[in-house]
N, C-alpha and C positions, 0 to 999 in steps of 0.2 A: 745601576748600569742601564744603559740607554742605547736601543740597538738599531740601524738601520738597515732596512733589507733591501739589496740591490735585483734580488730576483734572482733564477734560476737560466732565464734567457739571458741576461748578460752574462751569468755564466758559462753559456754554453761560445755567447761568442770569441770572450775572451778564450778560451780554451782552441777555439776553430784558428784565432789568431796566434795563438802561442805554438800551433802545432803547423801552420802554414810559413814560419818562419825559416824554419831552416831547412825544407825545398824550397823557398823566393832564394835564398843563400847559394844553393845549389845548385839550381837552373841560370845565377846568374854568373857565378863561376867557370860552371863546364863551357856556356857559352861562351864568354868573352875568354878564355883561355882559344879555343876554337876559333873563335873571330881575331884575333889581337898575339897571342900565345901560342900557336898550334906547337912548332920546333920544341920549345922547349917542357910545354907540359906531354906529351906526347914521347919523350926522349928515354928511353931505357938502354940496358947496359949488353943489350943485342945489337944496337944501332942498327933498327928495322923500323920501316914506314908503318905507321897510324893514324887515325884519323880522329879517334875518341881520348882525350885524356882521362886519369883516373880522378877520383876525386882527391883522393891524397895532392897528387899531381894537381891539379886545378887551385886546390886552396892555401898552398905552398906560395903562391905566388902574388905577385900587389898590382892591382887593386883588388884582385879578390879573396886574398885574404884579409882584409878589410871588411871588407862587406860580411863574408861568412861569419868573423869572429863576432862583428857585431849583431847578424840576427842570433847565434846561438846562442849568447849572454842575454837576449834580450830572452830569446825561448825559454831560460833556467828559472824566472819566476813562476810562471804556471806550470811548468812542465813540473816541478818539486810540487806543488797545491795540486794538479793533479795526481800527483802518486800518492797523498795524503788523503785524497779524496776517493781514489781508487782502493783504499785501504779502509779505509769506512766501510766504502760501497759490500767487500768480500763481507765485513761485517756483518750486517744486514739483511745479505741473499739467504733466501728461503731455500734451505740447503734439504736433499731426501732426508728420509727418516729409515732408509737401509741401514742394518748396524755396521758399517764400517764408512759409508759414505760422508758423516761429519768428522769423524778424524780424518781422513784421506782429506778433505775440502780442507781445515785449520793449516793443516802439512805443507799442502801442494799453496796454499795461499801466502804461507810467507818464503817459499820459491819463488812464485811469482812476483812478490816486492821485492825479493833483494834480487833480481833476475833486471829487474826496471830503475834500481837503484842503480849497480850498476849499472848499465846501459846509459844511464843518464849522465855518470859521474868519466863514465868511459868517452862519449861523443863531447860531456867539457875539455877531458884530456887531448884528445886527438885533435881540437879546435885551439887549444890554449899552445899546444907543441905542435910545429908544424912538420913534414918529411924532412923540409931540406934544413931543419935549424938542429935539429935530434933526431934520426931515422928508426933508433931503436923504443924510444920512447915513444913517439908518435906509433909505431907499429904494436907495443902493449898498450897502446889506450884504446886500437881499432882492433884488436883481442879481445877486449874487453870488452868494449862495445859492440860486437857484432854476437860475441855469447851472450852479452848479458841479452840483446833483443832474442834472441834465438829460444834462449831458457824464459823469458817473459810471452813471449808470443805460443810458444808449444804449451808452456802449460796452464798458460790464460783459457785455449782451446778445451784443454783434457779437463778442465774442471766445469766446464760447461755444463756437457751432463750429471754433474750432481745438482746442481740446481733446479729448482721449478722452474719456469719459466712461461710467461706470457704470451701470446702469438705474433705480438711484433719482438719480444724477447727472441723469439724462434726462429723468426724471419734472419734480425741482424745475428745469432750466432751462425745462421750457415753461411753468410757473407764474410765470417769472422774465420769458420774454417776454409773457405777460398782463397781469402787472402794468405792465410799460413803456410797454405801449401804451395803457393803462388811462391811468397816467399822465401821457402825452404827450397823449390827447385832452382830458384833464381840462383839461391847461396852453391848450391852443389856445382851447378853450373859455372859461374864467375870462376867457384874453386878450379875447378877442371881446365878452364882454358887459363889462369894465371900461372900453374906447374906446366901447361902444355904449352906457354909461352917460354919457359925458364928452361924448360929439358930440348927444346926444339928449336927456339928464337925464330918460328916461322913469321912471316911479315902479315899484319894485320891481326894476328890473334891474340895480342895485350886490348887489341879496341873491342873484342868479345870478350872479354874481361872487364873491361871497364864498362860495356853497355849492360851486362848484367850486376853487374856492380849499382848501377843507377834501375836499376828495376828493384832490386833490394832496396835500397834506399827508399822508397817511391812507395812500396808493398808498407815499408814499415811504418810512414807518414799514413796512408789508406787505411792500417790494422788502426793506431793512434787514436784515426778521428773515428773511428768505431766504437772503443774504448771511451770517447769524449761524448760518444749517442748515449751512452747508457750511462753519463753522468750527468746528462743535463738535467735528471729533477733536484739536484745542488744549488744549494744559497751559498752566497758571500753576504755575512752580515758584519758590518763594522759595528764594534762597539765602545761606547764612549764612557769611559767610567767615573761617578759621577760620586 
């Protein structure tokens, strides 16, 4: 067998590329729904003025769901080699030598793969089903997907310190615990104004919904390519069998 090594840099870009896809999907949705679409991405069952559509609501509609479906397909190659690669990586970490800390790390490490499996398998569904074509199904894949990033990101965090780590290791995890909690306020928040949009129908509070909505979103692209810093001493080596 006969192997060629692409390097560890092009790994890393493919990875900066596979993970910039679906916000370039995102930002061009919410936009042109807002430039092109306001009425109707923007419409709930209060009939109350807004000015942010959600994303559900953005990517429901054509040409942006076009656009979305296909950077997310395109995202599903690296995004699956990343989680492959990120599954290595737990592998590998120079875990304490506390006696409970290497079980705890094995445990908490395949929570966090199927935590990101789903997540991954959940953001296919909710991109493959759109609101307006199955409302119920589209809203268990954005269950899915927003636990599964929830359970992937919290406990990507808490396993942190069982690990050694290096001083740029040390650096990006406290950037890694910002983002989480960034994250996790964002999620409470969204939650908060979409029941207080539903109990109240006040005007303008579904677009506080929807703008934390894309702060989550946004957080979880930011946590990602963190995730992708600490996998770029990674090879893609093709091999040719001979």
């Amino acid at each position: 067998m006969k192997g060629v090594d692409f390097g560890g840099i092009m790994v890393r870009k493919v990875g900066m590329i596979g993970i910039s896809l679906p916000l370039i999907g995102f930002v061009f949705s919410v936009i042109w729904s807002m430039l092109f679409d306001l009425n109707r991405s923007t419409s709930t069952h209060c009939k109350v003025w807004n000015i942010f559509p959600t994303v559900s609501a953005a990517i429901s509609l054509t040409p942006q769901a076009y656009i979305w479906r296909a950077c997310i397909f395109l995202h599903m190659t690296p995004r699956f080699i990343s989680l492959f690669m990120y599954r290595a990586w737990l592998k590998r970490c120079k875990v304490s030598q506390r006696n409970w800390a290497p079980l705890v790390h094995r445990i908490l490490s395949q929570v966090a793969l199927l935590g990101n499996l789903v997540e991954i398998c959940g953001l296919l569904g909710l991109s493959t089903v759109s609101s307006v074509e199955s409302g119920g199904a589209h809203e268990g894949f954005f269950i899915a997907f927003i636990t599964g990033s929830l359970v992937f990101i919290s406990v990507d965090c808490i396993l942190k310190p069982l690990v050694v780590k290096s001083p740029d290791e040390k650096n990006l995890t406290q950037r890694k615990f910002m983002i989480w909690i960034c994250n996790v306020c964002c999620f409470l928040l969204s939650m908060y104004f979409y029941v207080r949009h539903n109990s109240y129908c006040e005007p303008g509070v579904y677009s506080f919904f929807a703008l934390f909505e894309y702060l989550v979103i946004v957080t979880n692209v930011v946590f990602h390519y963190t995730t992708a810093l600490e996998l770029q001493t990674f090879k893609i080596t093709a091999v040719k069998m001979s």
